[in-house]
mmJSON file of the N, C-alpha and C atoms, coordinates in Angstrom:
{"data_MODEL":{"atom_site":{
"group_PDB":["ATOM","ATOM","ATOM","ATOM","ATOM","ATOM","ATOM","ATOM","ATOM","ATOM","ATOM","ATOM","ATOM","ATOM","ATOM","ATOM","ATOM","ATOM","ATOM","ATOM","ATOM","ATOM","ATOM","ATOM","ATOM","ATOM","ATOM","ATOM","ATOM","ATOM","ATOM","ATOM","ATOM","ATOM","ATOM","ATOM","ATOM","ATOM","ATOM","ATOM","ATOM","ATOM","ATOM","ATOM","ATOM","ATOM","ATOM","ATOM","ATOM","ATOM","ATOM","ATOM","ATOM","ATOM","ATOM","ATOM","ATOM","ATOM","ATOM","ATOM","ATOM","ATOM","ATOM","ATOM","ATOM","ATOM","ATOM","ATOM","ATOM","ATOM","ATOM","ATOM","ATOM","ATOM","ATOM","ATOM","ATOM","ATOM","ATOM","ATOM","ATOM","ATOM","ATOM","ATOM","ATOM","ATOM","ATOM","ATOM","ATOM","ATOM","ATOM","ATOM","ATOM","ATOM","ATOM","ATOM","ATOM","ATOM","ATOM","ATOM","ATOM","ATOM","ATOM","ATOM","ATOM","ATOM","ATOM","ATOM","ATOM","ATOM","ATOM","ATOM","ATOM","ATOM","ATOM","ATOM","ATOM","ATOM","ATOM","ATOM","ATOM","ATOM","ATOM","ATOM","ATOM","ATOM","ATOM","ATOM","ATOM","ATOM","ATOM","ATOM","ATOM","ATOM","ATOM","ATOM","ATOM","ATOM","ATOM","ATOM","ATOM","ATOM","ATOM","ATOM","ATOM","ATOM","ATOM","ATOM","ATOM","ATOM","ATOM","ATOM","ATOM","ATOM","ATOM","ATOM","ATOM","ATOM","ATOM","ATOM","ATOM","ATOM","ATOM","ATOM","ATOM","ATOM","ATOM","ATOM","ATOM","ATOM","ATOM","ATOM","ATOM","ATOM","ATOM","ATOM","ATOM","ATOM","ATOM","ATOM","ATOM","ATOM","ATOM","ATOM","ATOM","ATOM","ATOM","ATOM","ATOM","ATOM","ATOM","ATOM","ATOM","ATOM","ATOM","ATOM","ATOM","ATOM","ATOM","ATOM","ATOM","ATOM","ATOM","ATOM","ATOM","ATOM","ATOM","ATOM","ATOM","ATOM","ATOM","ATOM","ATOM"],
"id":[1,2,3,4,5,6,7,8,9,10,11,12,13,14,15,16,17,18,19,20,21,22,23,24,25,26,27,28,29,30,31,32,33,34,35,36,37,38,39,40,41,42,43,44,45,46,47,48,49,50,51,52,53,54,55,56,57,58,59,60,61,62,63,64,65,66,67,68,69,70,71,72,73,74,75,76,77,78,79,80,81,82,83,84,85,86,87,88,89,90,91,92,93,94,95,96,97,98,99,100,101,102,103,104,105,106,107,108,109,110,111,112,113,114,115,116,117,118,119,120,121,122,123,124,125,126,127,128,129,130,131,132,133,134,135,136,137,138,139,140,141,142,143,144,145,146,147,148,149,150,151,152,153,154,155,156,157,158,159,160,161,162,163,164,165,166,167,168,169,170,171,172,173,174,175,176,177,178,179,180,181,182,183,184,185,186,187,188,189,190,191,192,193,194,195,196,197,198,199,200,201,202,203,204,205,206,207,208,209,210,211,212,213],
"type_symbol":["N","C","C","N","C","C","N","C","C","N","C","C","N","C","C","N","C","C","N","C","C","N","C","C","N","C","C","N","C","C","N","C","C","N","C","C","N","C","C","N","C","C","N","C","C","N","C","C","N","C","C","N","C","C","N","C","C","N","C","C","N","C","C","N","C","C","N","C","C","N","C","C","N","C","C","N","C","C","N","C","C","N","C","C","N","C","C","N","C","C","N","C","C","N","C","C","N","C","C","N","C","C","N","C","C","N","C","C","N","C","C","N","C","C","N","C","C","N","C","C","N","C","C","N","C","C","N","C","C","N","C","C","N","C","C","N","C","C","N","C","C","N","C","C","N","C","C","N","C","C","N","C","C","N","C","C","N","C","C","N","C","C","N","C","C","N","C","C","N","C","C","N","C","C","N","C","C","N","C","C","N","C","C","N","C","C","N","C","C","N","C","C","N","C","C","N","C","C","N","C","C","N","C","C","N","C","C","N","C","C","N","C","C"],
"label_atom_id":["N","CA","C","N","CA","C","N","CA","C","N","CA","C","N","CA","C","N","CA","C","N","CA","C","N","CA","C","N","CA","C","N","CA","C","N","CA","C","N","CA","C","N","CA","C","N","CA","C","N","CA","C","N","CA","C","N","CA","C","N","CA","C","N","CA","C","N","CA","C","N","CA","C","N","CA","C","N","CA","C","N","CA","C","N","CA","C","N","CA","C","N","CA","C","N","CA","C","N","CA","C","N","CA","C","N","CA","C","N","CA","C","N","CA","C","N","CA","C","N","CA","C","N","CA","C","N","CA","C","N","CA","C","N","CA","C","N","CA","C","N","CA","C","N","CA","C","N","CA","C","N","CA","C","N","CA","C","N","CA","C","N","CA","C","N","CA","C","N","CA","C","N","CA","C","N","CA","C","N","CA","C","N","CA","C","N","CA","C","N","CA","C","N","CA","C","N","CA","C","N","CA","C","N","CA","C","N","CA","C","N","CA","C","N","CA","C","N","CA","C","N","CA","C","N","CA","C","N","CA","C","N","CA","C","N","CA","C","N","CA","C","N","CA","C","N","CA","C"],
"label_alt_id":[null,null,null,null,null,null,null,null,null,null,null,null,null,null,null,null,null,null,null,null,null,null,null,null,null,null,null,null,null,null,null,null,null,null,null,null,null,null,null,null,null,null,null,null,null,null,null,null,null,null,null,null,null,null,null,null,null,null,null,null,null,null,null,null,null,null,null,null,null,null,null,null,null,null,null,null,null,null,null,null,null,null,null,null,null,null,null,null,null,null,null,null,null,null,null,null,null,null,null,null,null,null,null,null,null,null,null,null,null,null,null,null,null,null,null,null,null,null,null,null,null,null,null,null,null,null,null,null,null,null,null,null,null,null,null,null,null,null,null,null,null,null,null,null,null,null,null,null,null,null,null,null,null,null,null,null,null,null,null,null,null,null,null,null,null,null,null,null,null,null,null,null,null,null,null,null,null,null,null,null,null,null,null,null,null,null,null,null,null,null,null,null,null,null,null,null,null,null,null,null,null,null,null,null,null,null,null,null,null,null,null,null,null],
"label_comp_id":["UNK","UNK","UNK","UNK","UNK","UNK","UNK","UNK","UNK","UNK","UNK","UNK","UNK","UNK","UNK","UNK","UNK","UNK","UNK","UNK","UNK","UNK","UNK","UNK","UNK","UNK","UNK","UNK","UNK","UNK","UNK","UNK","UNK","UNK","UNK","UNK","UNK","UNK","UNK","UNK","UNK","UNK","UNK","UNK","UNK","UNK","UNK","UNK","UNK","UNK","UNK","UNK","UNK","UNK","UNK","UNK","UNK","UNK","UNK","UNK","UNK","UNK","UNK","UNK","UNK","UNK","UNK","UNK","UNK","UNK","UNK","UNK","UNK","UNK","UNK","UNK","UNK","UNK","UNK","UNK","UNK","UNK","UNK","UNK","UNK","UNK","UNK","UNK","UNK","UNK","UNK","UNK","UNK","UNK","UNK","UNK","UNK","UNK","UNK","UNK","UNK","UNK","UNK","UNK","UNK","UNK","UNK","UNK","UNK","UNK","UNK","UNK","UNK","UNK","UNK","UNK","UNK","UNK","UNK","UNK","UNK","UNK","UNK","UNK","UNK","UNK","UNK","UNK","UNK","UNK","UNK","UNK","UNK","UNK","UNK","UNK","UNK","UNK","UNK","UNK","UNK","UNK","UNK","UNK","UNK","UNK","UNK","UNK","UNK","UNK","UNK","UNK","UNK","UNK","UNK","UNK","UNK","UNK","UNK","UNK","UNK","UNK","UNK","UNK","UNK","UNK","UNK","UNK","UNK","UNK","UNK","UNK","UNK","UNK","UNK","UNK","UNK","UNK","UNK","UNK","UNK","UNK","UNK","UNK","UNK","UNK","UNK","UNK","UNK","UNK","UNK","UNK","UNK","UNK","UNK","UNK","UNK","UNK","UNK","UNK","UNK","UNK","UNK","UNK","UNK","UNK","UNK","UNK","UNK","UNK","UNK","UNK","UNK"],
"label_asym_id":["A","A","A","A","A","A","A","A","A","A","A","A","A","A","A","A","A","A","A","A","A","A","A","A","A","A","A","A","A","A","A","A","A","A","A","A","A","A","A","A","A","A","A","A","A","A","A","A","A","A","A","A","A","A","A","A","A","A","A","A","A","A","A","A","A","A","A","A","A","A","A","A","A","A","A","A","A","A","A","A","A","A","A","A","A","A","A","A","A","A","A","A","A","A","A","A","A","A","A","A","A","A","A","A","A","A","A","A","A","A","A","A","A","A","A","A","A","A","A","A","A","A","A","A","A","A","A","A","A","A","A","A","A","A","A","A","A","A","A","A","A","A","A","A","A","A","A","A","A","A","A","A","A","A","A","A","A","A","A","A","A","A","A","A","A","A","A","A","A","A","A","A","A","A","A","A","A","A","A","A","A","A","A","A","A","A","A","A","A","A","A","A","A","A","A","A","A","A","A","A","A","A","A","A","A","A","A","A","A","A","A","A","A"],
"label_entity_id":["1","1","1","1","1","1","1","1","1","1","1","1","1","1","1","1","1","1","1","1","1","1","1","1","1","1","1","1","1","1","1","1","1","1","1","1","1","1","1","1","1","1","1","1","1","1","1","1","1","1","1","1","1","1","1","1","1","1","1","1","1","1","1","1","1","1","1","1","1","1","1","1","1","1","1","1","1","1","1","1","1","1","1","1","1","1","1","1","1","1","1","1","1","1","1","1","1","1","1","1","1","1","1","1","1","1","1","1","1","1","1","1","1","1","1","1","1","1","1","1","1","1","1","1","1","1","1","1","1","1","1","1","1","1","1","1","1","1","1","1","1","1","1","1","1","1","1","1","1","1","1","1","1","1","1","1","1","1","1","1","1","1","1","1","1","1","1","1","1","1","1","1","1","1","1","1","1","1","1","1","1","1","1","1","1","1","1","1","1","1","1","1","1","1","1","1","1","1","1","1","1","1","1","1","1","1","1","1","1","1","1","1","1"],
"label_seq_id":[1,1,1,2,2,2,3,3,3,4,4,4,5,5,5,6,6,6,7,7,7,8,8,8,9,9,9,10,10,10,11,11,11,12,12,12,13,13,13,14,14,14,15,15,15,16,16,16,17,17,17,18,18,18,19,19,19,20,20,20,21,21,21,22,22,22,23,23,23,24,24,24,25,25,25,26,26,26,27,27,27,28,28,28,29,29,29,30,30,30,31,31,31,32,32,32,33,33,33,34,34,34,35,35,35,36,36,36,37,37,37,38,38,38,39,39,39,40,40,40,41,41,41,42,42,42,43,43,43,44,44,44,45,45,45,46,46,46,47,47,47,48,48,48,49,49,49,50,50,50,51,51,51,52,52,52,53,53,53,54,54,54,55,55,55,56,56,56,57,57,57,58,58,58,59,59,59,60,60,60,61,61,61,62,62,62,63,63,63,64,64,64,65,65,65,66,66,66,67,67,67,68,68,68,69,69,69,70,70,70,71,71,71],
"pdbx_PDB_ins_code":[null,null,null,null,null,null,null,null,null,null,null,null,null,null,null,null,null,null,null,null,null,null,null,null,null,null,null,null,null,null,null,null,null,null,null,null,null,null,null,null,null,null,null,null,null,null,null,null,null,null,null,null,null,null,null,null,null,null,null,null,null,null,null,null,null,null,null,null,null,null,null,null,null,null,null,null,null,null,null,null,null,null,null,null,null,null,null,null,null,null,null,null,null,null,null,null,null,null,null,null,null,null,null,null,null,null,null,null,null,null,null,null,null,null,null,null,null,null,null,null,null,null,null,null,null,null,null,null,null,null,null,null,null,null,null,null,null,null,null,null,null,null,null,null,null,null,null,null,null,null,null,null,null,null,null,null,null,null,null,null,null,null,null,null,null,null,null,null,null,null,null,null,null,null,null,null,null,null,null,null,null,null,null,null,null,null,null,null,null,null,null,null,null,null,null,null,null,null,null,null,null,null,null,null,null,null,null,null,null,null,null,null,null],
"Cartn_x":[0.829,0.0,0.876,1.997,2.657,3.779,4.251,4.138,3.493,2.299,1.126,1.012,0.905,0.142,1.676,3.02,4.223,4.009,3.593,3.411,2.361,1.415,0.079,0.411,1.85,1.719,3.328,3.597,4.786,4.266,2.937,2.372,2.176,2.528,2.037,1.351,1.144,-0.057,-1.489,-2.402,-3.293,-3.798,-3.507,-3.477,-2.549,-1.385,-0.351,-1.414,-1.69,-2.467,-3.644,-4.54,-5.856,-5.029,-3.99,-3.187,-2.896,-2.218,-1.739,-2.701,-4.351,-4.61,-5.738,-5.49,-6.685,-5.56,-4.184,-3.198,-3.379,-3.73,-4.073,-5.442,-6.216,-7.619,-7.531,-6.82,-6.573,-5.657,-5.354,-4.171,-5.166,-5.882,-6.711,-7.809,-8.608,-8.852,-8.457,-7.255,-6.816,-6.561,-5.967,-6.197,-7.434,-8.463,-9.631,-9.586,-9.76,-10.034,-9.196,-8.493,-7.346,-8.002,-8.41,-8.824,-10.316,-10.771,-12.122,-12.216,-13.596,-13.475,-14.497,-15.284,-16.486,-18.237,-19.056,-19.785,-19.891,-20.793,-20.893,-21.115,-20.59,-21.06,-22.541,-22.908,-24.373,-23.818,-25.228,-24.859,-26.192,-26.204,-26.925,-26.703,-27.496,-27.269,-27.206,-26.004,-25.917,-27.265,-27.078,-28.335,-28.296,-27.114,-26.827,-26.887,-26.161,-25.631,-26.129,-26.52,-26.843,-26.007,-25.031,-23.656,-23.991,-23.655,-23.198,-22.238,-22.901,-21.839,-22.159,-21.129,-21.641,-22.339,-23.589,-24.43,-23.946,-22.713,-23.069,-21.937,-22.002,-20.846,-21.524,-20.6,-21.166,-20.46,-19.521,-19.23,-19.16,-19.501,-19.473,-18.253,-17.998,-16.5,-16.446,-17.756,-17.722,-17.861,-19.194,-19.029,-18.919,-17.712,-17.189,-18.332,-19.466,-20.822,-20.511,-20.924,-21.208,-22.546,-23.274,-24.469,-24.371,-25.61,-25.602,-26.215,-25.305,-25.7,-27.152,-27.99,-29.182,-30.174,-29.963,-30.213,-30.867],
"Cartn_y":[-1.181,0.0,1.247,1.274,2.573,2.731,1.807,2.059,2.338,1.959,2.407,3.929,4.649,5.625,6.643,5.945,7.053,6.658,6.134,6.187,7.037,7.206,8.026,9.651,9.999,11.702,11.591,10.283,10.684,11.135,10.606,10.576,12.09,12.114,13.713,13.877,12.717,12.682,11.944,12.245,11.768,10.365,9.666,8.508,7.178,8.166,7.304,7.221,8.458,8.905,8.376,7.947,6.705,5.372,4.983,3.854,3.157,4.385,4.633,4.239,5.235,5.131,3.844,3.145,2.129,0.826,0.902,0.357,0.567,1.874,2.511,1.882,1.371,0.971,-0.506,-0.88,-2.721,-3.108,-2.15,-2.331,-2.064,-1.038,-0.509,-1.655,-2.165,-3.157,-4.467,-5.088,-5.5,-5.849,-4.195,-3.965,-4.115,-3.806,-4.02,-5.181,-5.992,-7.531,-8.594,-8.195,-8.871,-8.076,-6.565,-6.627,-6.766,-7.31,-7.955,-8.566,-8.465,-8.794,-10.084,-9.656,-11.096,-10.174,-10.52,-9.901,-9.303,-7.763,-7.057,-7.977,-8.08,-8.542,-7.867,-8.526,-7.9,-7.509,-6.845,-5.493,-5.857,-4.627,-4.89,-4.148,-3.637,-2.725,-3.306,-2.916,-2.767,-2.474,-3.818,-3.798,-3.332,-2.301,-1.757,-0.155,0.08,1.781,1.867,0.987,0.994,1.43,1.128,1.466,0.421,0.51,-0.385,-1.503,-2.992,-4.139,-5.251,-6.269,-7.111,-8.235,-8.627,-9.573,-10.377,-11.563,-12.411,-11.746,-10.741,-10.014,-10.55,-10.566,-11.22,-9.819,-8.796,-7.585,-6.572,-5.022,-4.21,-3.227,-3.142,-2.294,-0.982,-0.337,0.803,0.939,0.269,0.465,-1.167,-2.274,-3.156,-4.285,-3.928,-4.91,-6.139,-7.064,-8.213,-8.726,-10.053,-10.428,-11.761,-12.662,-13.883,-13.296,-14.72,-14.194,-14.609,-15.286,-15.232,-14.049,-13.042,-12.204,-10.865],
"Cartn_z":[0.0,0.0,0.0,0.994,0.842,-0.634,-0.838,-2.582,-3.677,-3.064,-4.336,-3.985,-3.108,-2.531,-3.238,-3.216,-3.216,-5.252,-5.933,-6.875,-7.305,-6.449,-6.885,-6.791,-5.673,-5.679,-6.903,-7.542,-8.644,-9.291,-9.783,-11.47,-11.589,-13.298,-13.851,-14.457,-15.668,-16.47,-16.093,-16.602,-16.197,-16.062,-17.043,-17.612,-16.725,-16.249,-15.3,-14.036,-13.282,-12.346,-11.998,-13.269,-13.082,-12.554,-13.11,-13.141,-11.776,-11.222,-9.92,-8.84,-9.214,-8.266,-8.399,-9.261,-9.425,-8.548,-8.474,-7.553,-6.134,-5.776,-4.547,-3.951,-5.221,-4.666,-4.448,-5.541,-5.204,-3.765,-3.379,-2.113,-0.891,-1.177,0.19,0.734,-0.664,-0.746,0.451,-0.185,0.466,1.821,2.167,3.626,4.162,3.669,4.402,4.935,3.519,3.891,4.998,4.783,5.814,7.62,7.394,8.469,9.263,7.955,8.458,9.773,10.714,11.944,12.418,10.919,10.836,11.663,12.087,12.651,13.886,14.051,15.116,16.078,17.539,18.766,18.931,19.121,19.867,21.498,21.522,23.13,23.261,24.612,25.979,26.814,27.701,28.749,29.933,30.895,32.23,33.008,33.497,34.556,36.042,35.933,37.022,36.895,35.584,35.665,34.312,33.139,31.871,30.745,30.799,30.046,28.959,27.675,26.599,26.86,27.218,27.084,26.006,26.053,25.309,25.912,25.222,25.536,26.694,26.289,27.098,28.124,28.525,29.605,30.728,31.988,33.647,34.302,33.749,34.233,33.455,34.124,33.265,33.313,32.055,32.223,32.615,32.704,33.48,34.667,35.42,36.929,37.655,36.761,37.383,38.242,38.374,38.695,38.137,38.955,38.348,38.876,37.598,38.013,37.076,37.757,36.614,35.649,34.164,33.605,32.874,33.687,33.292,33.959,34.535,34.846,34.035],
"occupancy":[1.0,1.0,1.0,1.0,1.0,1.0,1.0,1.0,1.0,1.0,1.0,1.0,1.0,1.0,1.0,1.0,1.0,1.0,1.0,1.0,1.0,1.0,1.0,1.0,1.0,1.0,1.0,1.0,1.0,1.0,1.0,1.0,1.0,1.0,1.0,1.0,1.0,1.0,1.0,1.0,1.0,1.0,1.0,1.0,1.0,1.0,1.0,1.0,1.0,1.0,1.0,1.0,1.0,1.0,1.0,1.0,1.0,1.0,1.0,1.0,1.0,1.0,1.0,1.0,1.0,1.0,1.0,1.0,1.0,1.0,1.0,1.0,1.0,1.0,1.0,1.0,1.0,1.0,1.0,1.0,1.0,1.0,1.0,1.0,1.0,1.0,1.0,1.0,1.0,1.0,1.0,1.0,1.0,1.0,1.0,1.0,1.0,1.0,1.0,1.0,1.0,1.0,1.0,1.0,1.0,1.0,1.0,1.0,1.0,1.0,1.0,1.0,1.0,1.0,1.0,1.0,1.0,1.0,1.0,1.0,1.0,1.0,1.0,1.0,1.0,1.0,1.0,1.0,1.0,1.0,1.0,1.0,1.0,1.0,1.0,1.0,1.0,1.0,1.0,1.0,1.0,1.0,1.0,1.0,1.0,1.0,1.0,1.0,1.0,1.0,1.0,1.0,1.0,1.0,1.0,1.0,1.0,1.0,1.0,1.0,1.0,1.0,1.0,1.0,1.0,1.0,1.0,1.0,1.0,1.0,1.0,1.0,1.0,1.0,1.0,1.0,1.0,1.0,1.0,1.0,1.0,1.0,1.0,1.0,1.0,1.0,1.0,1.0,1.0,1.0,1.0,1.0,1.0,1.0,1.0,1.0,1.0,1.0,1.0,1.0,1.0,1.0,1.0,1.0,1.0,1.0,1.0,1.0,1.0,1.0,1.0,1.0,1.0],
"B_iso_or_equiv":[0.0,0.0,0.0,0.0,0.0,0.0,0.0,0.0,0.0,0.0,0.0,0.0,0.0,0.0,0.0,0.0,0.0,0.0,0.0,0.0,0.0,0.0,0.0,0.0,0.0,0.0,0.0,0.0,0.0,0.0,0.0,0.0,0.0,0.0,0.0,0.0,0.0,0.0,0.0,0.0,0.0,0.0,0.0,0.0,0.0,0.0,0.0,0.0,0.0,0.0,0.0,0.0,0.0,0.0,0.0,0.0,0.0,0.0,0.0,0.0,0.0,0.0,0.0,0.0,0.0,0.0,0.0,0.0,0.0,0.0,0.0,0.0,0.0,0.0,0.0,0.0,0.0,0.0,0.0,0.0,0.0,0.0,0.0,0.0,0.0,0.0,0.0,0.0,0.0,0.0,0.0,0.0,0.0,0.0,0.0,0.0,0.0,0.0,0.0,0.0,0.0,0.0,0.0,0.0,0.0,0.0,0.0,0.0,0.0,0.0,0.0,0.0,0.0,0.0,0.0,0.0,0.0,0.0,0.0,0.0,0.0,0.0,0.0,0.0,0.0,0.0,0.0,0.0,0.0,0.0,0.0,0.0,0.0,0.0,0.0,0.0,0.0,0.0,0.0,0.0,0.0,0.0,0.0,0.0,0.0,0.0,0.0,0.0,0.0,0.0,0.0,0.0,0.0,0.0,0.0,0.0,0.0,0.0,0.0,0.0,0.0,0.0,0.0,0.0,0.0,0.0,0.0,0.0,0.0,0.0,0.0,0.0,0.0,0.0,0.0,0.0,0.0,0.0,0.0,0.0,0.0,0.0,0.0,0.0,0.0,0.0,0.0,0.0,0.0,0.0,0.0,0.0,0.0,0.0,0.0,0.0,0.0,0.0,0.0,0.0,0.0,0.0,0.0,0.0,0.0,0.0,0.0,0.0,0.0,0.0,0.0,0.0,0.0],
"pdbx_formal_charge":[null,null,null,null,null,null,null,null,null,null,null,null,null,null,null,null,null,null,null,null,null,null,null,null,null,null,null,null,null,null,null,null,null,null,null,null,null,null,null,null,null,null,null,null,null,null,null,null,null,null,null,null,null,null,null,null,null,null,null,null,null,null,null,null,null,null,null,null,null,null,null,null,null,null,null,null,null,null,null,null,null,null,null,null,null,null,null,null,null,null,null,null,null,null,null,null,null,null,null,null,null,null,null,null,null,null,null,null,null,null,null,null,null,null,null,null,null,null,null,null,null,null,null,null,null,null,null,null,null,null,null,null,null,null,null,null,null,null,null,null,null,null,null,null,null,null,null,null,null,null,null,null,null,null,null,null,null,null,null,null,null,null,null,null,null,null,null,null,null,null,null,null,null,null,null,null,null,null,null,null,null,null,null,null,null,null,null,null,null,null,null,null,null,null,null,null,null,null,null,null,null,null,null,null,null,null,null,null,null,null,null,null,null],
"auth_seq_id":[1,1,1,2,2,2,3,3,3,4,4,4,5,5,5,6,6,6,7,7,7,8,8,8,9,9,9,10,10,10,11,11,11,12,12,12,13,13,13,14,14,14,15,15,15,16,16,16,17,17,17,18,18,18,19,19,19,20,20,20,21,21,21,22,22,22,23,23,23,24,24,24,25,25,25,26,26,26,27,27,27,28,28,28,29,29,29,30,30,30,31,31,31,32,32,32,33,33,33,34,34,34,35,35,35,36,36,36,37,37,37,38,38,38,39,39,39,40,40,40,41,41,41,42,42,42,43,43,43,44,44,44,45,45,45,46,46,46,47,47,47,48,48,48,49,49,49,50,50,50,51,51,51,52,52,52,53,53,53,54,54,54,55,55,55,56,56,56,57,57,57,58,58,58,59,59,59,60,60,60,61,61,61,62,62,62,63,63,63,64,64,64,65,65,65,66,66,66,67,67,67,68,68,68,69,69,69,70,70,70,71,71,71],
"auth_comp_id":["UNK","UNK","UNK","UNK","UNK","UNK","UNK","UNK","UNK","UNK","UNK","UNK","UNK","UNK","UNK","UNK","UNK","UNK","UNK","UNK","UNK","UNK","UNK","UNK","UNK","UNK","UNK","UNK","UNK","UNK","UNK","UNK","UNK","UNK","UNK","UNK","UNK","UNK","UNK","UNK","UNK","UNK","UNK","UNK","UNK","UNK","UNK","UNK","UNK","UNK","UNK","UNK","UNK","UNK","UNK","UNK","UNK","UNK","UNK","UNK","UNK","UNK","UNK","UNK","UNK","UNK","UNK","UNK","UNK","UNK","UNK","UNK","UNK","UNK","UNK","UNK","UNK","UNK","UNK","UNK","UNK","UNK","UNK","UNK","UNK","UNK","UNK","UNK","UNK","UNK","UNK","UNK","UNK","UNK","UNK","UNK","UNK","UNK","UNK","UNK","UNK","UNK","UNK","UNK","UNK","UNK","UNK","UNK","UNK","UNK","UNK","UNK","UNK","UNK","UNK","UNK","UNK","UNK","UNK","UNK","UNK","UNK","UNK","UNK","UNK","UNK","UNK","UNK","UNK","UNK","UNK","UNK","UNK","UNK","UNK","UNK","UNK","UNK","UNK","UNK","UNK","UNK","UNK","UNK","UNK","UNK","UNK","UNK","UNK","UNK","UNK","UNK","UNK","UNK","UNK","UNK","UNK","UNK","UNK","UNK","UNK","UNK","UNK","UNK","UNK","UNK","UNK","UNK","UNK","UNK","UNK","UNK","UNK","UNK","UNK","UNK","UNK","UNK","UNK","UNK","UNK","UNK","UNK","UNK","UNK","UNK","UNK","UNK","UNK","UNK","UNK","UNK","UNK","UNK","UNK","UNK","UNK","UNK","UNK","UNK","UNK","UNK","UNK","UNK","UNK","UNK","UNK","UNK","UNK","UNK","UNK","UNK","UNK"],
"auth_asym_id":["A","A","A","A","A","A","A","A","A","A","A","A","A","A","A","A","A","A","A","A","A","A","A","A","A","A","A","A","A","A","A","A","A","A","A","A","A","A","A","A","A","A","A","A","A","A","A","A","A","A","A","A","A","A","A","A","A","A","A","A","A","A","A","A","A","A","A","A","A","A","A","A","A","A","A","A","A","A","A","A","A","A","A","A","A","A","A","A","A","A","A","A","A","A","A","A","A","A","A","A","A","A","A","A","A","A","A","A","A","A","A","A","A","A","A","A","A","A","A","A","A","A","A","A","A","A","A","A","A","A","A","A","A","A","A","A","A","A","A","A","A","A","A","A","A","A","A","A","A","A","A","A","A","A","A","A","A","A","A","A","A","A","A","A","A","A","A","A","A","A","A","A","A","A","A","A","A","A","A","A","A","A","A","A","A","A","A","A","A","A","A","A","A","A","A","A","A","A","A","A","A","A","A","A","A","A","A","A","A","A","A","A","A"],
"auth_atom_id":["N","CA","C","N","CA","C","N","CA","C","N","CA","C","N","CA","C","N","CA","C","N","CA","C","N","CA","C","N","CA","C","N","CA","C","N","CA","C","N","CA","C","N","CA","C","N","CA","C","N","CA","C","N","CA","C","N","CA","C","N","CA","C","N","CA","C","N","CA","C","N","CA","C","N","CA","C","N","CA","C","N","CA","C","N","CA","C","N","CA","C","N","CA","C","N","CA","C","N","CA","C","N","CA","C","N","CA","C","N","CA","C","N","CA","C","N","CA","C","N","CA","C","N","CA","C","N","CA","C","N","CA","C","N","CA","C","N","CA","C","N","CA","C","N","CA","C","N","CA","C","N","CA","C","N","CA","C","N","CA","C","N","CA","C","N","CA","C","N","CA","C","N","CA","C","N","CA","C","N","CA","C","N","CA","C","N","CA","C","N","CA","C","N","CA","C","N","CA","C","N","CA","C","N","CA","C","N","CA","C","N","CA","C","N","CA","C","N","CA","C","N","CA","C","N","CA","C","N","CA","C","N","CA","C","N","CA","C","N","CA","C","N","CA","C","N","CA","C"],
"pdbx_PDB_model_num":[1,1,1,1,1,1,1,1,1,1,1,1,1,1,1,1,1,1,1,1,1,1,1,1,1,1,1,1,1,1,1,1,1,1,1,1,1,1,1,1,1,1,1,1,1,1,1,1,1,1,1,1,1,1,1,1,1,1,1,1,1,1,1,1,1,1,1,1,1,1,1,1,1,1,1,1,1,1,1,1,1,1,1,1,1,1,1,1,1,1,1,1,1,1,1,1,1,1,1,1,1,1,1,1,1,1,1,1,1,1,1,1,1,1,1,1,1,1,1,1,1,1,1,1,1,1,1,1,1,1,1,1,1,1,1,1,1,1,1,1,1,1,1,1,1,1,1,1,1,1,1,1,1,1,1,1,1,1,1,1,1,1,1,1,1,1,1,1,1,1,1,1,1,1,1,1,1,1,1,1,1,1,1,1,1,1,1,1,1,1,1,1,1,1,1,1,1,1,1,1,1,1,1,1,1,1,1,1,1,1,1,1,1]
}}}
């Protein structure tokens, strides 16, 4: 990627410059994919202070509570 990107501020003509940056897009690309994470966790609120956690959490990272977690 950082080669594509130092090729994209060389170019002068236009034609190089589509070239470049269609390199810039196949790379970014890339990066995405590799940092794919797969699906959102599902959430849930603290049944104590109501902060944003994740579902099957037994503590909350804000005010440290714990509870079962069929609760």
């Amino acid at each position: 990627m950082e080669s594509d990107l130092a090729g994209l501020r060389n170019q002068r003509d236009v034609e190089g410059y589509a070239d470049a940056l269609k390199r810039v897009t196949v790379s970014w690309n890339a990066l995405v994919d590799c940092m794919a994470l797969g699906e959102a966790t599902e959430m849930r609120t603290c049944p104590h202070c109501h902060y944003l956690i994740r579902l099957r959490a037994t503590r909350c990272i804000q005010c440290w509570k714990t509870w079962d977690i069929g609760a």
